[in-house]
N, CA, C and O atoms as a GROMACS GRO file, in nm:
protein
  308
    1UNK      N    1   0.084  -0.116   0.000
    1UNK     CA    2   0.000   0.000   0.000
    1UNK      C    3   0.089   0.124   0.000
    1UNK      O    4   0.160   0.129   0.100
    2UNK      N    5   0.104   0.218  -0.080
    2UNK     CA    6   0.153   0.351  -0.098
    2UNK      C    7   0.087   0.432  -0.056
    2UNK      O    8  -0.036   0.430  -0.067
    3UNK      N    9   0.174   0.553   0.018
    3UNK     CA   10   0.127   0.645   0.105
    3UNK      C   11   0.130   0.774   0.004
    3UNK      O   12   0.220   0.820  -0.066
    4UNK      N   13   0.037   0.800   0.019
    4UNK     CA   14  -0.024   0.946  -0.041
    4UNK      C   15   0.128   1.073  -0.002
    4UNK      O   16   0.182   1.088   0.107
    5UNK      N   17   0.156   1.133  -0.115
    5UNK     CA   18   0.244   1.255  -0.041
    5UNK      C   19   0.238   1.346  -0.014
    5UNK      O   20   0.188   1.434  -0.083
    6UNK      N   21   0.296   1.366   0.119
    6UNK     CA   22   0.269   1.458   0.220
    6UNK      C   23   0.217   1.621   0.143
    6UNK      O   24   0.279   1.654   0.043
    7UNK      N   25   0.147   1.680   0.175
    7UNK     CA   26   0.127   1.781   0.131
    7UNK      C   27   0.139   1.937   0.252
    7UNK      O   28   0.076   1.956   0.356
    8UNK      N   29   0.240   2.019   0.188
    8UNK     CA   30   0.327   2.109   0.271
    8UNK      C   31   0.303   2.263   0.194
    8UNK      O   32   0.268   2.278   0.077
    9UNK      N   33   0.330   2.365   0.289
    9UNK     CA   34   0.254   2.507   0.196
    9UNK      C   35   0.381   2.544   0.215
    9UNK      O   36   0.473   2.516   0.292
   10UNK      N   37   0.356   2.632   0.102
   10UNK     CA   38   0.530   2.670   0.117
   10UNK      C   39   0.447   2.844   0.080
   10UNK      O   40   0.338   2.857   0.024
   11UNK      N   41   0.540   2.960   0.130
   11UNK     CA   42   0.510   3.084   0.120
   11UNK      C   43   0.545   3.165  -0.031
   11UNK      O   44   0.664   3.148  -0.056
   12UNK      N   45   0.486   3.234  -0.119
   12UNK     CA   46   0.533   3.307  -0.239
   12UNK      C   47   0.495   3.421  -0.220
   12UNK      O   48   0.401   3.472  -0.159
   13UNK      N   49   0.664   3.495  -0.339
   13UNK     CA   50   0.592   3.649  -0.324
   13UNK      C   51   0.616   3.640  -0.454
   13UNK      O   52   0.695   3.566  -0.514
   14UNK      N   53   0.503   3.765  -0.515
   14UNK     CA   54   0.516   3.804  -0.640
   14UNK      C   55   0.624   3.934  -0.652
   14UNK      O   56   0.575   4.043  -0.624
   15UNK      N   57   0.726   3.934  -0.679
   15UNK     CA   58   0.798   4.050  -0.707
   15UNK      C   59   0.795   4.143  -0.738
   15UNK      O   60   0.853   4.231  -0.676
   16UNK      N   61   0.708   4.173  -0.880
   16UNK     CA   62   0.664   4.224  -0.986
   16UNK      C   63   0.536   4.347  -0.863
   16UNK      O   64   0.535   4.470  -0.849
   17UNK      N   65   0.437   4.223  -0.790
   17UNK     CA   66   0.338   4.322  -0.737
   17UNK      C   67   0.383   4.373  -0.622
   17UNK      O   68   0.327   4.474  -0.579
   18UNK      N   69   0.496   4.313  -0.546
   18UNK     CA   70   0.518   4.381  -0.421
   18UNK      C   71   0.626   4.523  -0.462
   18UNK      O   72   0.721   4.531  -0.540
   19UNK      N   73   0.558   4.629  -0.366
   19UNK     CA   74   0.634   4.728  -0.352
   19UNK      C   75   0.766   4.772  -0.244
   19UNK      O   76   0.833   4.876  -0.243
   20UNK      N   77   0.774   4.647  -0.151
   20UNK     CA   78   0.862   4.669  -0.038
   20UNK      C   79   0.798   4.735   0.007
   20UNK      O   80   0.820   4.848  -0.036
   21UNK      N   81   0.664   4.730   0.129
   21UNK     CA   82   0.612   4.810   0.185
   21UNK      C   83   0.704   4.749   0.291
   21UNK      O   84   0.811   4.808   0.285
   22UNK      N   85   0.706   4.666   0.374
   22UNK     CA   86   0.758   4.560   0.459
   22UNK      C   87   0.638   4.560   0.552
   22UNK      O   88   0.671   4.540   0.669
   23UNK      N   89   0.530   4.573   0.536
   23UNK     CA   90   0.445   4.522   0.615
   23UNK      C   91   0.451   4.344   0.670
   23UNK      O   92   0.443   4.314   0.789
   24UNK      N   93   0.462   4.264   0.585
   24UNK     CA   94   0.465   4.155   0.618
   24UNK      C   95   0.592   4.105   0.718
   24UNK      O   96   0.577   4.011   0.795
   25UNK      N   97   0.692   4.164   0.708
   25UNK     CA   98   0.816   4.138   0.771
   25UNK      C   99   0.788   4.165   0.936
   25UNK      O  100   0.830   4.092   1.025
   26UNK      N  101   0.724   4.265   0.952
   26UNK     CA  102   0.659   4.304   1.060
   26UNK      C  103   0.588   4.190   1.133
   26UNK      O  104   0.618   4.140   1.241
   27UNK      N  105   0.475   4.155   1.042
   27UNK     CA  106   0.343   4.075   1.118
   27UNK      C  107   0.436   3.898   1.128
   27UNK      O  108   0.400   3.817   1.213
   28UNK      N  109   0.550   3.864   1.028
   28UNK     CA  110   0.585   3.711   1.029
   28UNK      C  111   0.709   3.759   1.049
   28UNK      O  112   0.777   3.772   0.947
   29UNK      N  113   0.756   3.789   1.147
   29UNK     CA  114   0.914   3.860   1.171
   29UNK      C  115   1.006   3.716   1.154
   29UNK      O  116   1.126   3.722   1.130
   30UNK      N  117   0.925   3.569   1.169
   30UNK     CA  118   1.014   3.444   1.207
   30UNK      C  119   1.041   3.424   1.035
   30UNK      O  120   1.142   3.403   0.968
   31UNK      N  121   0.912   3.440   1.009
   31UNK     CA  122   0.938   3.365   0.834
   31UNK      C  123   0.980   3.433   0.730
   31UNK      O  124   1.025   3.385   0.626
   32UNK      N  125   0.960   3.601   0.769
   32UNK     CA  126   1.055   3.721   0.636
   32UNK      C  127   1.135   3.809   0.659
   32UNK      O  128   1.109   3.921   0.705
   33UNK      N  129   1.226   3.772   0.633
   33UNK     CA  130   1.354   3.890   0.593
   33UNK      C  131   1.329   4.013   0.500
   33UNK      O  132   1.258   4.002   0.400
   34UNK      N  133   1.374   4.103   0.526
   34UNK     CA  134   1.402   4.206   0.423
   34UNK      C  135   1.507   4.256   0.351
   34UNK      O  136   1.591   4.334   0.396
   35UNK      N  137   1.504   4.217   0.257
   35UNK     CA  138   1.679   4.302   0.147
   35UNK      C  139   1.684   4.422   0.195
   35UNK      O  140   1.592   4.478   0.254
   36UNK      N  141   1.837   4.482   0.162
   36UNK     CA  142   1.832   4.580   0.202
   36UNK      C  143   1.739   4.683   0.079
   36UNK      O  144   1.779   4.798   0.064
   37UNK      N  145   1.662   4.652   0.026
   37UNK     CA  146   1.582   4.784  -0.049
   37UNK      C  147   1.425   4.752   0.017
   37UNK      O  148   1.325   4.810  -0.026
   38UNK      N  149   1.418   4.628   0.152
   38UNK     CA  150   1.287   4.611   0.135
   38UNK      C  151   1.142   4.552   0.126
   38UNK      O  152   1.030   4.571   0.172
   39UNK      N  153   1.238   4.434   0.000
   39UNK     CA  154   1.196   4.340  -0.018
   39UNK      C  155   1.144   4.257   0.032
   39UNK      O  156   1.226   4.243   0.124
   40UNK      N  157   1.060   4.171   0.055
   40UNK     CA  158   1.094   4.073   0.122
   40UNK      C  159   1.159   3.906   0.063
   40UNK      O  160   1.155   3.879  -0.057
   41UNK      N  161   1.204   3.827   0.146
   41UNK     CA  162   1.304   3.687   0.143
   41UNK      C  163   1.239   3.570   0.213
   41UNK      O  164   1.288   3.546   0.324
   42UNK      N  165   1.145   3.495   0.178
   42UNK     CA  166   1.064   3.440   0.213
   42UNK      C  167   1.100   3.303   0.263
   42UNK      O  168   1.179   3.242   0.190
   43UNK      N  169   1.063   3.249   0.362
   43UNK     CA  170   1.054   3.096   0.406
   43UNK      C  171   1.020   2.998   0.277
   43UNK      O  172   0.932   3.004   0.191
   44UNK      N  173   1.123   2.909   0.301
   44UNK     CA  174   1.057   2.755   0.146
   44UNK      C  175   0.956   2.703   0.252
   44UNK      O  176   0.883   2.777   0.317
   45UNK      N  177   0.958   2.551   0.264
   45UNK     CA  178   0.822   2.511   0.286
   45UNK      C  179   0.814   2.544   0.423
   45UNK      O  180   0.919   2.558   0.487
   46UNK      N  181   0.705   2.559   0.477
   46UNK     CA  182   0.630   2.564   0.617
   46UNK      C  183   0.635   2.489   0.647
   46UNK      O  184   0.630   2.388   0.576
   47UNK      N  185   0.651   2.489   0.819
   47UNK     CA  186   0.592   2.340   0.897
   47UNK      C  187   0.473   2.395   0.968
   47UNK      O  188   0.465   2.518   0.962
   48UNK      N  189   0.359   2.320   1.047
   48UNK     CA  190   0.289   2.331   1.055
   48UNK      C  191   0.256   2.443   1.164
   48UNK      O  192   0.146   2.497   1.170
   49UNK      N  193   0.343   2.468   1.232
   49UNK     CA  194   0.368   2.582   1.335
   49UNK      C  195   0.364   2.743   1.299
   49UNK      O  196   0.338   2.844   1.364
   50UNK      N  197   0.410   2.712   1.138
   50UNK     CA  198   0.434   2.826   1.077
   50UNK      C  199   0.292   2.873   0.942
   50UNK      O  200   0.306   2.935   0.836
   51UNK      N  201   0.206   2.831   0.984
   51UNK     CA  202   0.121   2.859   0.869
   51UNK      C  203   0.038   2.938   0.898
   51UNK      O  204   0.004   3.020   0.812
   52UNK      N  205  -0.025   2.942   1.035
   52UNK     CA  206  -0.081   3.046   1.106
   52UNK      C  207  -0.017   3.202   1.059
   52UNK      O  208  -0.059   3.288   0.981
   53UNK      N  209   0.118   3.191   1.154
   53UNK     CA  210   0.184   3.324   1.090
   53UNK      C  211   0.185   3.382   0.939
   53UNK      O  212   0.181   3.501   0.906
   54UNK      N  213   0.191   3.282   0.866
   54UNK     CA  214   0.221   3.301   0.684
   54UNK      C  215   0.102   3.359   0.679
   54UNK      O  216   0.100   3.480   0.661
   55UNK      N  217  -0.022   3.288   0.695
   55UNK     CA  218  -0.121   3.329   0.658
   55UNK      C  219  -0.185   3.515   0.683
   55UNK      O  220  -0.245   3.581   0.598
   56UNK      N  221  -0.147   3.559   0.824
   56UNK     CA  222  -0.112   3.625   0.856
   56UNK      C  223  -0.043   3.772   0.775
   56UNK      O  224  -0.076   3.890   0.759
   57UNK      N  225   0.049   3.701   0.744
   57UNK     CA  226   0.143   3.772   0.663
   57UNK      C  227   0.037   3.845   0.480
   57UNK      O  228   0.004   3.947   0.420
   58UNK      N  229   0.033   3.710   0.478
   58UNK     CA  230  -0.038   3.725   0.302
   58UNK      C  231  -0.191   3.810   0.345
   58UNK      O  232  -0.232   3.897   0.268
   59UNK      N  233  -0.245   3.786   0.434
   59UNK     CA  234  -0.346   3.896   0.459
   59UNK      C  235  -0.316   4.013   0.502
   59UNK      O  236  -0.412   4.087   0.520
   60UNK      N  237  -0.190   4.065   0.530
   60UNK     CA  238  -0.184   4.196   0.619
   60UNK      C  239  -0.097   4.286   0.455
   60UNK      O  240  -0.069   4.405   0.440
   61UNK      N  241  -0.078   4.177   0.365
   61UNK     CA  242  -0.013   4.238   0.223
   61UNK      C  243  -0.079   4.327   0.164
   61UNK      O  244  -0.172   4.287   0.094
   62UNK      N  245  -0.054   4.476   0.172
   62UNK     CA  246  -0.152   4.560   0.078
   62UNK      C  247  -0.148   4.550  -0.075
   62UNK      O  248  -0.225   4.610  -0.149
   63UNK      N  249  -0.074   4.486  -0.104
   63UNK     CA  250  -0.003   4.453  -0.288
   63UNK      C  251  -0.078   4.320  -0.320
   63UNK      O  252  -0.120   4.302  -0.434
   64UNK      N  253  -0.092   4.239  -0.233
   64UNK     CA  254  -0.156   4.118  -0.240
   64UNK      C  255  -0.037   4.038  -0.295
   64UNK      O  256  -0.048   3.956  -0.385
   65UNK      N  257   0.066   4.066  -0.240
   65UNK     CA  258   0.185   3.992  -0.367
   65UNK      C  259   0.240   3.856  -0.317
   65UNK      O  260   0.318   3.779  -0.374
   66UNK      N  261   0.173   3.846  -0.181
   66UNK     CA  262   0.179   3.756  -0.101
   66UNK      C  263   0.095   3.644  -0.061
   66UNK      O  264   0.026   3.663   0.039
   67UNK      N  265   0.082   3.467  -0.153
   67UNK     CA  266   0.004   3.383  -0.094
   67UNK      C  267   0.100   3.245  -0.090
   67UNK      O  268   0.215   3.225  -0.129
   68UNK      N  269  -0.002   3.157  -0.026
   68UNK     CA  270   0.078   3.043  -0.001
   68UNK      C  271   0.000   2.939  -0.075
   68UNK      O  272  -0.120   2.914  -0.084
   69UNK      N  273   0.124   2.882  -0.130
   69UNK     CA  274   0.102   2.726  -0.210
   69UNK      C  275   0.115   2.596  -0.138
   69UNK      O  276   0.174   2.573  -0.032
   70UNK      N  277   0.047   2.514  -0.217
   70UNK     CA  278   0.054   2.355  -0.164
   70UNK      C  279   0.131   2.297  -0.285
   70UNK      O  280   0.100   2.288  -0.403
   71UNK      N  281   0.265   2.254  -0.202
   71UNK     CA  282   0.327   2.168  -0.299
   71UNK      C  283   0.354   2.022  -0.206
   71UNK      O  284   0.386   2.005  -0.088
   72UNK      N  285   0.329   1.942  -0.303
   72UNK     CA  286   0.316   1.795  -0.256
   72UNK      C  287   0.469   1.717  -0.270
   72UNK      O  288   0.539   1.733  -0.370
   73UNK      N  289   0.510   1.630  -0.153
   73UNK     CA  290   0.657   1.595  -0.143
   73UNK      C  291   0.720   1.582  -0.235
   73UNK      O  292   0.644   1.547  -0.326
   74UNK      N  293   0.854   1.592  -0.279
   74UNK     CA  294   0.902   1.541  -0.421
   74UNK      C  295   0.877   1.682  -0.516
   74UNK      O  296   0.933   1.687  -0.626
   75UNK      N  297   0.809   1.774  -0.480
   75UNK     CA  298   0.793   1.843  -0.599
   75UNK      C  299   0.818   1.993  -0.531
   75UNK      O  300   0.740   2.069  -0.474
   76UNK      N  301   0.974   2.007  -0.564
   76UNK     CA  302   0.987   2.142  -0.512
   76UNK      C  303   1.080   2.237  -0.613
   76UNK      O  304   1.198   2.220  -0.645
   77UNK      N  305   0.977   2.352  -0.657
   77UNK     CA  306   1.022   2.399  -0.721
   77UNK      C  307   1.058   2.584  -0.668
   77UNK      O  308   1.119   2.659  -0.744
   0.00000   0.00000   0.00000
């Protein structure tokens, strides 16, 4: 019997729509960094401790440039 794979959210930003407000860096201080212009430098996959905060994050985004994906084990791109 084969086990289904694990399915894990991993955090994205759109580049293009974010302006470096750094709002999000603020609200998920554990999961985003900021470049020095701003930016933000996002966490790869989440563990489950951390999705609360992400989520967090992608709602407090005024650009919206910020959501989280489900990528399933084995497939990390």
């Amino acid at each position: 019997m084969s086990r289904a794979p694990e399915v894990t959210q991993r955090l994205r930003v759109d580049p293009v729509a974010c302006e470096g407000i750094g709002l999000c860096a603020q609200v998920a201080d554990r999961l985003i960094e900021l470049d020095r212009w701003g930016y933000p430098i996002v966490a790869g996959d989440l563990d489950r401790s951390q999705v609360k905060e992400a989520r967090r994050a992608v709602r407090a985004c005024p650009r919206r440039a910020l959501w989280l994906e489900e990528t399933a084990e084995g497939d990390r791109r």
